[in-house]
N, CA, C and O atoms as CSV, one atom per row, in Angstrom:
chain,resi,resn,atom,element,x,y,z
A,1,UNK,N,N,0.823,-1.196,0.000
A,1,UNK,CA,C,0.000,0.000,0.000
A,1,UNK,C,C,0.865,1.256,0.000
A,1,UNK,O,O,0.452,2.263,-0.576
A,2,UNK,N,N,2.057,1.244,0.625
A,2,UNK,CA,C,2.848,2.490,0.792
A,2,UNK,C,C,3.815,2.498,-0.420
A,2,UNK,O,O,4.835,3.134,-0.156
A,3,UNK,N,N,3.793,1.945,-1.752
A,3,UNK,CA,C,4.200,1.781,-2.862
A,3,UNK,C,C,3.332,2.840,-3.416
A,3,UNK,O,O,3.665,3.996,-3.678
A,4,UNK,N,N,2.174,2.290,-3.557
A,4,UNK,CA,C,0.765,3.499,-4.454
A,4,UNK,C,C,1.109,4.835,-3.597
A,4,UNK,O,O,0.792,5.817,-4.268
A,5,UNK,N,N,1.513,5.104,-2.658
A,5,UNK,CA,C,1.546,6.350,-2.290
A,5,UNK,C,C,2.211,7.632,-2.729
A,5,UNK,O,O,2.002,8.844,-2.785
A,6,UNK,N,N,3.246,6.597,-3.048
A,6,UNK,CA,C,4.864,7.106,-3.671
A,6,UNK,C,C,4.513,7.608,-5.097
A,6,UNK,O,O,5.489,8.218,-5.533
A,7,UNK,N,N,3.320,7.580,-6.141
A,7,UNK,CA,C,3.405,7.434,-7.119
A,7,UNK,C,C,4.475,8.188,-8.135
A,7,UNK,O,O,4.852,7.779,-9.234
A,8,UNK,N,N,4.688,8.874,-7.752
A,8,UNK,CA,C,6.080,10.418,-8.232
A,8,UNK,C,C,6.571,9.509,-8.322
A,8,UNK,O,O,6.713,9.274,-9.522
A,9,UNK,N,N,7.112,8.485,-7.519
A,9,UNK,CA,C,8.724,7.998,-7.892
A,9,UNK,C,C,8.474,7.142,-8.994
A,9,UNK,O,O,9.430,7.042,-9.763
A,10,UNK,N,N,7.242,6.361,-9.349
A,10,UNK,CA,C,6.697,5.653,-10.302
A,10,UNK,C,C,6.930,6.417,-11.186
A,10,UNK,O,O,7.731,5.955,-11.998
A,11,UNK,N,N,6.513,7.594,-11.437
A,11,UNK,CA,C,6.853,8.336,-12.907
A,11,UNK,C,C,7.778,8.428,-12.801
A,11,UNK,O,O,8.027,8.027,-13.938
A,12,UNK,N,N,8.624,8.608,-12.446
A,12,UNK,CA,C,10.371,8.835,-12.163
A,12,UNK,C,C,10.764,7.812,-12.931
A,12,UNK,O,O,11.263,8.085,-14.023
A,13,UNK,N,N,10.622,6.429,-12.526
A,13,UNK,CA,C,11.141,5.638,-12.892
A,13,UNK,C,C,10.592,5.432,-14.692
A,13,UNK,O,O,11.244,5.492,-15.735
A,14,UNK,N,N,9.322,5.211,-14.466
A,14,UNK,CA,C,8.892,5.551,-15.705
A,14,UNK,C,C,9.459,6.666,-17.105
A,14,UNK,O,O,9.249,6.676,-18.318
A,15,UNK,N,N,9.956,7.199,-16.513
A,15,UNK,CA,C,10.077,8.489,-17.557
A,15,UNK,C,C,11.837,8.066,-18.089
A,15,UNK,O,O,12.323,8.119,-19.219
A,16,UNK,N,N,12.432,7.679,-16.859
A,16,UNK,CA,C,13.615,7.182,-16.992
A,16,UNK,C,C,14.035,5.818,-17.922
A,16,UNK,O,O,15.211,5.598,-18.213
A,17,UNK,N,N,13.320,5.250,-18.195
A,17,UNK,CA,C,13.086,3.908,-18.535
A,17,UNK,C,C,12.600,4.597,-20.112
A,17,UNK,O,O,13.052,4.158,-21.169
A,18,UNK,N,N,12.030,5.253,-20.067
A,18,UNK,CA,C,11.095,6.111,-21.892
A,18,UNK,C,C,12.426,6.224,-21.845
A,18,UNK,O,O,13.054,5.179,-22.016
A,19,UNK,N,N,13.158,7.426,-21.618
A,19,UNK,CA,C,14.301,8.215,-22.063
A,19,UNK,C,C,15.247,7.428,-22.461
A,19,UNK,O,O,15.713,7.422,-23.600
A,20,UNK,N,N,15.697,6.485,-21.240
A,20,UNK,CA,C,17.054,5.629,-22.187
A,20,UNK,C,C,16.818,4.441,-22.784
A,20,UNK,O,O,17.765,3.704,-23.059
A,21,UNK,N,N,15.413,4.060,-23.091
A,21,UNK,CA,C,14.952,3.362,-24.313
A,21,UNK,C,C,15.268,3.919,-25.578
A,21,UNK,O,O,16.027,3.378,-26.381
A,22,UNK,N,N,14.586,5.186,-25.789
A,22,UNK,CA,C,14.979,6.330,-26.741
A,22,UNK,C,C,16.274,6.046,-27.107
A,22,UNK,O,O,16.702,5.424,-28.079
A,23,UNK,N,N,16.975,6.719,-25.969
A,23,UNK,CA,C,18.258,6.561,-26.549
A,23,UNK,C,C,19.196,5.565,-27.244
A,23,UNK,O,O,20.044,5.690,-28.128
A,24,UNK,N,N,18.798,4.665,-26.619
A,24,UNK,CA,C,19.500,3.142,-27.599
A,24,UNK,C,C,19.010,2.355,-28.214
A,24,UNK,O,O,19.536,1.274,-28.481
A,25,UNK,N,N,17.777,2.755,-28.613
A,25,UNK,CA,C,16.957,2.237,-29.821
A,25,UNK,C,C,17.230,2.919,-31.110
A,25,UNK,O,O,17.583,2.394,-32.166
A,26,UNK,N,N,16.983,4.340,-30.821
A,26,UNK,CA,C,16.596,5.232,-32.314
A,26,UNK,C,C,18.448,5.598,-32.880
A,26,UNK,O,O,19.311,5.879,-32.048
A,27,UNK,N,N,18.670,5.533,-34.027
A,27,UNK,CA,C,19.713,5.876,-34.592
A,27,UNK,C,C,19.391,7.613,-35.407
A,27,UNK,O,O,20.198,8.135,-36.175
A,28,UNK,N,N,18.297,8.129,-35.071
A,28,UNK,CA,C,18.304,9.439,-35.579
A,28,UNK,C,C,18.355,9.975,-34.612
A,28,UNK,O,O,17.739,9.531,-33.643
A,29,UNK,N,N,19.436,11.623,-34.495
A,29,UNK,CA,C,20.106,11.829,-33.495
A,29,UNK,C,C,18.992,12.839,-32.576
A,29,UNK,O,O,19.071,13.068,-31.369
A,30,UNK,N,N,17.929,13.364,-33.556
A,30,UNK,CA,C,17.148,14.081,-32.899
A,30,UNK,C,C,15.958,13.778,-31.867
A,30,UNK,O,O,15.347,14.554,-31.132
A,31,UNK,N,N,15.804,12.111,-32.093
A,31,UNK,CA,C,15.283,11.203,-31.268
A,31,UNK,C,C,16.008,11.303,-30.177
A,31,UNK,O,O,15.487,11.718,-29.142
A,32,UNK,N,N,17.499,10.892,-30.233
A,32,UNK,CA,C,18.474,10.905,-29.204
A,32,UNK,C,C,17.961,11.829,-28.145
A,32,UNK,O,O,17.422,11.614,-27.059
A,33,UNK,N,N,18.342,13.096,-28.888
A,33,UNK,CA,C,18.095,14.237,-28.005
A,33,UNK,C,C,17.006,14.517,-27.135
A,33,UNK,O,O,17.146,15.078,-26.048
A,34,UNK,N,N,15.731,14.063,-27.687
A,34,UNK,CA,C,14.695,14.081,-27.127
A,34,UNK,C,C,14.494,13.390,-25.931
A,34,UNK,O,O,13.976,13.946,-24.963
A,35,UNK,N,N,15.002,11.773,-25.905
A,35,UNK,CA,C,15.360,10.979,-24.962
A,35,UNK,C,C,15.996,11.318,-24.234
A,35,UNK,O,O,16.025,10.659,-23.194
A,36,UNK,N,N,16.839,12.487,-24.341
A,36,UNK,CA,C,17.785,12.396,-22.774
A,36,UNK,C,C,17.169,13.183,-22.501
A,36,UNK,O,O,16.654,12.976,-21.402
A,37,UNK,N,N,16.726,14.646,-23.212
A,37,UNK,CA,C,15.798,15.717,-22.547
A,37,UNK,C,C,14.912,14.592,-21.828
A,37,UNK,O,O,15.176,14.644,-20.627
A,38,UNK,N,N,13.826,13.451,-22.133
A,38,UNK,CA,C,13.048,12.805,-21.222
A,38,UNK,C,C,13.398,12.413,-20.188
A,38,UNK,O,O,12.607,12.592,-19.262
A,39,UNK,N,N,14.814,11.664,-19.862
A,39,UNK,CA,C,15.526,11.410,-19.230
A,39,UNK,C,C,16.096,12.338,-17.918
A,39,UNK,O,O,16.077,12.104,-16.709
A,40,UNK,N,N,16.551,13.362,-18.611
A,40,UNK,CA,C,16.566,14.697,-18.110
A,40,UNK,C,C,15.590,15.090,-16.888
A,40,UNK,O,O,15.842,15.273,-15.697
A,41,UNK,N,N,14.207,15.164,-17.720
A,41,UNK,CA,C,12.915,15.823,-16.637
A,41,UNK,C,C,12.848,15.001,-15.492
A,41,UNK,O,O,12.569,15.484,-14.395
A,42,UNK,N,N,13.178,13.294,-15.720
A,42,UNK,CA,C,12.883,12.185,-15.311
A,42,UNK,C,C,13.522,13.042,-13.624
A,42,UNK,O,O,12.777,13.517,-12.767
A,43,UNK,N,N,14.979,13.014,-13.576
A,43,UNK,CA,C,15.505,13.037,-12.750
A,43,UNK,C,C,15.264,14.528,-12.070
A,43,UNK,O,O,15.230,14.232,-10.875
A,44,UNK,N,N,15.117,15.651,-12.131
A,44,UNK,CA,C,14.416,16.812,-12.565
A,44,UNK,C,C,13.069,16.533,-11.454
A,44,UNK,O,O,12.851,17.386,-10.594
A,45,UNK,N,N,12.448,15.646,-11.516
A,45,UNK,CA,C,11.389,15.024,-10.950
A,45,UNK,C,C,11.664,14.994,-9.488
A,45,UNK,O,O,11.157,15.588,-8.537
A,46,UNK,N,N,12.851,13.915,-9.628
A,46,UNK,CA,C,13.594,12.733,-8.419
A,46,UNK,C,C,14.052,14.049,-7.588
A,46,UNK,O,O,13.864,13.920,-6.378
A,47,UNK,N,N,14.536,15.114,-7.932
A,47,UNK,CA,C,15.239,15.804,-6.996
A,47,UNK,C,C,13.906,16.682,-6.470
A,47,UNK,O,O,14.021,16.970,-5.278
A,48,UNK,N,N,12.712,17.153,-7.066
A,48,UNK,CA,C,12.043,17.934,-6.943
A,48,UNK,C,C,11.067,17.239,-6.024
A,48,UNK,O,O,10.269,17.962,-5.427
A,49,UNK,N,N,11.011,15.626,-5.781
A,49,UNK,CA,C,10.426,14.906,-4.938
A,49,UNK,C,C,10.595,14.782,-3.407
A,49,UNK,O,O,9.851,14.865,-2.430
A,50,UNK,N,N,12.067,14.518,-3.663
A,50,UNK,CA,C,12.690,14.485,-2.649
A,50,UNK,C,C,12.918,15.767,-1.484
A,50,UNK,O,O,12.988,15.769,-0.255
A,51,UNK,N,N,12.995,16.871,-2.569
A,51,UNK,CA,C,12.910,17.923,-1.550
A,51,UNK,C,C,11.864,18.530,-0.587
A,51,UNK,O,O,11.905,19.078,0.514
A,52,UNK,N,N,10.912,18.194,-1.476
A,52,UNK,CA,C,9.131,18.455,-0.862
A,52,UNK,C,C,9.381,17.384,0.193
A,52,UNK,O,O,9.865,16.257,0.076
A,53,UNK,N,N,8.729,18.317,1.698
A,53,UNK,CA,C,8.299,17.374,3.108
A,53,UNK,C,C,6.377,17.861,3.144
A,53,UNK,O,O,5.787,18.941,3.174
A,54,UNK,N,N,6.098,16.948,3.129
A,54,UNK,CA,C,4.787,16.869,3.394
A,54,UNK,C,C,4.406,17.875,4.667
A,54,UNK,O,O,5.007,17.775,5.737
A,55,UNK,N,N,3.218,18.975,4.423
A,55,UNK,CA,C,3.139,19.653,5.677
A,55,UNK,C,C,4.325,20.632,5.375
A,55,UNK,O,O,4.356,21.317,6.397
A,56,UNK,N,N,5.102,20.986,4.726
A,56,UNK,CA,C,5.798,21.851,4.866
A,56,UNK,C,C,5.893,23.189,4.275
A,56,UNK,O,O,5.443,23.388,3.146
A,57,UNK,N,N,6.297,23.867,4.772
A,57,UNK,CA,C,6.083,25.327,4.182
A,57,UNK,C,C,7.537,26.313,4.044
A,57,UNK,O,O,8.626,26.228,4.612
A,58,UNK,N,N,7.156,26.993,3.314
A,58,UNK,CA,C,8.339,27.807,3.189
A,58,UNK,C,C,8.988,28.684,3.509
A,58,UNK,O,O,8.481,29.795,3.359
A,59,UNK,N,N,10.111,28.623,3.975
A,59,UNK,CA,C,11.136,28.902,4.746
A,59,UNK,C,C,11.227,30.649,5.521
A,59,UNK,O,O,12.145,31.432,5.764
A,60,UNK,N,N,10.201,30.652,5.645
A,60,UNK,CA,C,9.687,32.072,6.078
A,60,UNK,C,C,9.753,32.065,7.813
A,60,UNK,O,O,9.369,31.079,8.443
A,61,UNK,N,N,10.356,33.446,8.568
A,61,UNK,CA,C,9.616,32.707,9.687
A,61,UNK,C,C,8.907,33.201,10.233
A,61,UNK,O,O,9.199,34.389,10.376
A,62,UNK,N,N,8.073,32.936,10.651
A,62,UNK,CA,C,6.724,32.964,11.453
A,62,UNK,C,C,6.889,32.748,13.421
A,62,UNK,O,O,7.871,32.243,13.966
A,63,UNK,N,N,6.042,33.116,13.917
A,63,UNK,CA,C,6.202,32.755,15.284
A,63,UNK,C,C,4.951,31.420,15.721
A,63,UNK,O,O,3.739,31.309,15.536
A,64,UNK,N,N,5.998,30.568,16.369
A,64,UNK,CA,C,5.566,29.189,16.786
A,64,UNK,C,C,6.560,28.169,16.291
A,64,UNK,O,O,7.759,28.306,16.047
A,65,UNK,N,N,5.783,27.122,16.204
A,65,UNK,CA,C,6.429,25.857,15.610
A,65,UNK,C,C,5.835,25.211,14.335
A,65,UNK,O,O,4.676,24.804,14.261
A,66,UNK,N,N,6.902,25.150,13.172
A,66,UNK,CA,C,6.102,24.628,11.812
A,66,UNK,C,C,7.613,24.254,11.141
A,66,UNK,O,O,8.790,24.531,11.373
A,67,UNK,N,N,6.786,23.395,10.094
A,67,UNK,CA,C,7.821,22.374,9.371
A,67,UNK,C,C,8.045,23.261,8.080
A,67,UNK,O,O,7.106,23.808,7.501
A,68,UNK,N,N,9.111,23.342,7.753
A,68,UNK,CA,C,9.754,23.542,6.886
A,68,UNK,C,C,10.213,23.137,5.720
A,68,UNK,O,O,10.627,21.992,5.906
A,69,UNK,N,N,10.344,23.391,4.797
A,69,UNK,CA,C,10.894,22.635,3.308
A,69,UNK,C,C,12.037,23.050,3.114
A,69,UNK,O,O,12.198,24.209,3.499
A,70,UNK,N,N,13.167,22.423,2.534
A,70,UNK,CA,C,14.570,22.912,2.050
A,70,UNK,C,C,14.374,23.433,0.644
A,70,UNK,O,O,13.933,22.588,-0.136
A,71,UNK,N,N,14.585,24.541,0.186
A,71,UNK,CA,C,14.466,25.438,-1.031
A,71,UNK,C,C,15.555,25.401,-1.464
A,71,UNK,O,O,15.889,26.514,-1.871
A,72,UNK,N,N,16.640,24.323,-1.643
A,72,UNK,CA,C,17.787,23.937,-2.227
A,72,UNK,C,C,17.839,23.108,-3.616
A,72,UNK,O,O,18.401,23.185,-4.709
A,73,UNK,N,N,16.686,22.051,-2.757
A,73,UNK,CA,C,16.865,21.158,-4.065
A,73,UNK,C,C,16.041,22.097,-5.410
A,73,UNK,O,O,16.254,21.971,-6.616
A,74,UNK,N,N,15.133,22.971,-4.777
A,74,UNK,CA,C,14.270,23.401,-5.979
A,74,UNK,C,C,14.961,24.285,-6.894
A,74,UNK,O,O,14.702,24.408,-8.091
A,75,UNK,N,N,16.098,25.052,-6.070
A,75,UNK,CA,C,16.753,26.132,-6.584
A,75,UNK,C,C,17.899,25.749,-7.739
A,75,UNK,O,O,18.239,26.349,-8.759
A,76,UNK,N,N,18.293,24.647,-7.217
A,76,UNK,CA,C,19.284,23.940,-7.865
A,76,UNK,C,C,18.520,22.926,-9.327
A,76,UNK,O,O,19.211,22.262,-10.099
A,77,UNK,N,N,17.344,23.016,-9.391
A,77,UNK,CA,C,16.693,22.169,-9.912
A,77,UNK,C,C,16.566,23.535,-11.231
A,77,UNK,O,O,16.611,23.563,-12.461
A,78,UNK,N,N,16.433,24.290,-10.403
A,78,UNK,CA,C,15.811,25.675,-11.980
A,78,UNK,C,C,17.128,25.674,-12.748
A,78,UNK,O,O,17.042,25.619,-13.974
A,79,UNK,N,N,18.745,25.748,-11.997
A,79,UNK,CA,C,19.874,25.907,-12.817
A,79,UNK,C,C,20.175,24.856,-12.964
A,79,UNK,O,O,21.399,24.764,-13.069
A,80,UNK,N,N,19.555,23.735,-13.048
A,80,UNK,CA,C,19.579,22.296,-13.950
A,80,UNK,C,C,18.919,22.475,-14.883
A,80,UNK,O,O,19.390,22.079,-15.949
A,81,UNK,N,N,17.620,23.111,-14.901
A,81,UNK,CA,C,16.742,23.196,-16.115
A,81,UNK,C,C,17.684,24.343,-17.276
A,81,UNK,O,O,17.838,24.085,-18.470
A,82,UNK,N,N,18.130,25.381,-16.706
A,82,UNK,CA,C,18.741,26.176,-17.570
A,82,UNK,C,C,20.073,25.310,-18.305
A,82,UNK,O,O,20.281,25.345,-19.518
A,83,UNK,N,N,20.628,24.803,-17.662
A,83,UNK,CA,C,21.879,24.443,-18.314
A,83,UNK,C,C,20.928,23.346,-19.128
A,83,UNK,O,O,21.235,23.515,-20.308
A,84,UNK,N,N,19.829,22.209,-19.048
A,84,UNK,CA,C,19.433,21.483,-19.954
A,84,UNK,C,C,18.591,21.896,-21.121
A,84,UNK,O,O,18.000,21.230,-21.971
A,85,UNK,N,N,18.700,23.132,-20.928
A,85,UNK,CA,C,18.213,24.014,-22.238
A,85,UNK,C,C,19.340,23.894,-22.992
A,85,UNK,O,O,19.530,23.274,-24.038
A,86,UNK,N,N,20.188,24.682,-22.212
A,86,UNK,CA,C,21.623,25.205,-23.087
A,86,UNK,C,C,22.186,24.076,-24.266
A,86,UNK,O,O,22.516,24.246,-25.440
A,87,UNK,N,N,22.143,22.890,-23.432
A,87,UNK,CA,C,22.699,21.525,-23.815
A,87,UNK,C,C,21.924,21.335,-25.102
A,87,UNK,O,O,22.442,21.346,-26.219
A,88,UNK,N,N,20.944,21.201,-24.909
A,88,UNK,CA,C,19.680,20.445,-25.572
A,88,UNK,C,C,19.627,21.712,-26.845
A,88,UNK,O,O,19.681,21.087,-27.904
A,89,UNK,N,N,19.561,22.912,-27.086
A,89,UNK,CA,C,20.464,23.689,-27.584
A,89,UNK,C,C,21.333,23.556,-28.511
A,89,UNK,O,O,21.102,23.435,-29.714
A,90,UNK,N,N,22.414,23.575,-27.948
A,90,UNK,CA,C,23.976,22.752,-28.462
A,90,UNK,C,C,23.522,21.346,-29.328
A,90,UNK,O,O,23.812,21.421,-30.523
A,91,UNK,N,N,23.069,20.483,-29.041
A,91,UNK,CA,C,22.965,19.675,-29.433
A,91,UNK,C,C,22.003,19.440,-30.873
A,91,UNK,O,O,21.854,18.496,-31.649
A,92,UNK,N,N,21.701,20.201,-30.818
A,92,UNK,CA,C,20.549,20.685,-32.308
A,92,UNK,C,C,21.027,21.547,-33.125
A,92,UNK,O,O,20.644,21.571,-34.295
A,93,UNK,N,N,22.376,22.805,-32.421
A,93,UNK,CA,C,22.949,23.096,-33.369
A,93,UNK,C,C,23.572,22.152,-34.081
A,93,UNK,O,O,23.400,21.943,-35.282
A,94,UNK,N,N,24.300,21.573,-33.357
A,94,UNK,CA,C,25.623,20.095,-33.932
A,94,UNK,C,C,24.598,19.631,-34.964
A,94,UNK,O,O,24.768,19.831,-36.167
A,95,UNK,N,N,23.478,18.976,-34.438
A,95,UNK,CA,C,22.319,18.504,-35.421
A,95,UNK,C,C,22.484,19.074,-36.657
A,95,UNK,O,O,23.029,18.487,-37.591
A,96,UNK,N,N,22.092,20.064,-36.706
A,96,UNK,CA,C,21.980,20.622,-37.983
A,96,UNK,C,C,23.495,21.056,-38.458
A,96,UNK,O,O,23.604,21.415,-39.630
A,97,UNK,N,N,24.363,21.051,-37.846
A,97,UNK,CA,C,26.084,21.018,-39.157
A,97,UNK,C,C,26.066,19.654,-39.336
A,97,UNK,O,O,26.803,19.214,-40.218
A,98,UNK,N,N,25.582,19.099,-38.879
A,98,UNK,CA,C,26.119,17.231,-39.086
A,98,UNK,C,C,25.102,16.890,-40.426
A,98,UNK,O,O,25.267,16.012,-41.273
A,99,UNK,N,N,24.113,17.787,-40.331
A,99,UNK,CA,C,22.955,17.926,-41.949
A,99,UNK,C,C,24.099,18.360,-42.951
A,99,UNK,O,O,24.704,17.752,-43.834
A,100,UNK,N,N,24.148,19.538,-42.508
A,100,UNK,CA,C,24.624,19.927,-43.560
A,100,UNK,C,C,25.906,19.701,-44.108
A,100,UNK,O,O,26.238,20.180,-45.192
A,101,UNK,N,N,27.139,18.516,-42.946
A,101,UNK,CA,C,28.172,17.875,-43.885
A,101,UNK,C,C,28.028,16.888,-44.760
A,101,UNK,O,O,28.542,16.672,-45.858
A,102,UNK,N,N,26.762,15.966,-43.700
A,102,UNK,CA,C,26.611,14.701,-44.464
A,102,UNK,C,C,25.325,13.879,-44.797
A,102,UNK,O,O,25.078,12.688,-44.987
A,103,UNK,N,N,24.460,15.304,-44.780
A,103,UNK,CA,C,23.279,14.896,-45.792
A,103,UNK,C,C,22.238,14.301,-45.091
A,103,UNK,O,O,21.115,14.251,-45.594
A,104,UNK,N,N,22.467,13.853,-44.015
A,104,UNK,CA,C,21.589,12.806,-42.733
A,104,UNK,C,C,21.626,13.031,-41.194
A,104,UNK,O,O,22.742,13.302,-40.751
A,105,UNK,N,N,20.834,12.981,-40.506
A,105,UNK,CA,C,21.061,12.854,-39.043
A,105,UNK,C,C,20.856,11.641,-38.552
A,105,UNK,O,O,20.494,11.549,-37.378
A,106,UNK,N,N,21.027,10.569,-39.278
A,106,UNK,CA,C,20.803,9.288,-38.940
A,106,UNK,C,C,22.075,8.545,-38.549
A,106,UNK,O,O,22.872,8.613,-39.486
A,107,UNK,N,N,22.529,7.909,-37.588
A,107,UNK,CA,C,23.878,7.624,-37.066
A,107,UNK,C,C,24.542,6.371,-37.646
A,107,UNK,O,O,25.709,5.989,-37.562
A,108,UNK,N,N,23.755,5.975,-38.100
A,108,UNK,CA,C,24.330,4.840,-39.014
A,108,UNK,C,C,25.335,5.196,-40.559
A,108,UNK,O,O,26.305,4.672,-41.107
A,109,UNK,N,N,24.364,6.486,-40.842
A,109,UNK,CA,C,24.289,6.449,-42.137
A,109,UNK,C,C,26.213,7.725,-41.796
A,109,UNK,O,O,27.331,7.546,-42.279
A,110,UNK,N,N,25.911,8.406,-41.198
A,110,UNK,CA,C,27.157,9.312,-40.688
A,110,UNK,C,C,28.886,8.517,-40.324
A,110,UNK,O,O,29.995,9.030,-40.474
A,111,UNK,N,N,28.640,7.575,-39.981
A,111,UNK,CA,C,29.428,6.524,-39.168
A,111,UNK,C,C,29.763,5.896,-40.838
A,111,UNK,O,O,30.807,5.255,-40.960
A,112,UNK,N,N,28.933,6.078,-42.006
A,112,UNK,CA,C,29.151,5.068,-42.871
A,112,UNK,C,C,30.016,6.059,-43.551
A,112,UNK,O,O,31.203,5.847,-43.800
A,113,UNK,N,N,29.492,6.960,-43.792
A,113,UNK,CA,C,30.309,8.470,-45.043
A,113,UNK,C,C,31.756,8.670,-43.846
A,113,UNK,O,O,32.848,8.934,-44.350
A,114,UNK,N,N,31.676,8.556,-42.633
A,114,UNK,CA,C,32.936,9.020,-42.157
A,114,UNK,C,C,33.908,8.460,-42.691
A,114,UNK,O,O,34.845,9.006,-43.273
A,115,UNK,N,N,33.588,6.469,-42.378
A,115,UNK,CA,C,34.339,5.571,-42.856
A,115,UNK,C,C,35.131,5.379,-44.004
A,115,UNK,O,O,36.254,4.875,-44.027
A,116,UNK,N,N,34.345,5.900,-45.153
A,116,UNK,CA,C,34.345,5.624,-46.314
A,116,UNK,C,C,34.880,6.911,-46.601
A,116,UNK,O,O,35.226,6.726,-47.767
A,117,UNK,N,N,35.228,8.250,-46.305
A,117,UNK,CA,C,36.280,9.601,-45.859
A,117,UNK,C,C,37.517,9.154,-45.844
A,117,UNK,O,O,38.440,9.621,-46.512
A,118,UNK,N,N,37.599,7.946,-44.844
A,118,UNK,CA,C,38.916,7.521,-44.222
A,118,UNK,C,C,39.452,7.279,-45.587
A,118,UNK,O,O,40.191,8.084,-46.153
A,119,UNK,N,N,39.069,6.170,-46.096
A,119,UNK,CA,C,39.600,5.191,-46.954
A,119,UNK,C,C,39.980,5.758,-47.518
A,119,UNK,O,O,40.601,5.336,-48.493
């Protein structure tokens, strides 16, 4: 019963499990990307779970006695989201020069024209 309660961590896990499926299934790189961004939120989640205390409030103070939340993990969670912009970003530029050297964003097909460069 205290499994169903948890359900957050169920999507957690869930979302984690989408994402690096994604990733080592699909050979097009923009799939890739998408998957770790999923991957990404997944954990994004895990920290944003963990920080929430039930009953708790924010870090204000008040007179008496009351429970508190740590505004760390959340804070740290927004300059995770920014830098997984940035990334996710970056990674779509690359996307698109890797179009425009070799005609495909498909990783098979890139790995094949490199090869065949070498020779």
């Amino acid at each position: 019963m205290s499994a169903l309660l948890h359900y957050n961590y169920w999507i957690v896990i869930l979302l984690m499990m989408i994402g690096f499926y994604i990733v080592i299934t699909h050979a097009n790189l923009i799939k890739k990307l998408l998957g770790l961004s999923i991957f990404q939120t997944s954990v994004f989640i895990l920290y944003i779970s963990m920080g929430k205390i039930s009953g708790g409030t924010a870090p204000i103070l008040y007179p008496g006695e009351h429970v508190y939340s740590n505004p760390l993990p959340h804070v740290l969670i927004l300059t995770a989201i920014v830098v997984g912009i940035a990334t996710t970003a970056l990674g779509l530029a690359l996307v698109v020069r890797l179009r425009e050297a070799y005609g495909s964003i498909v990783e098979d097909v890139i790995q094949q024209q490199e090869q065949e460069d070498q020779r």
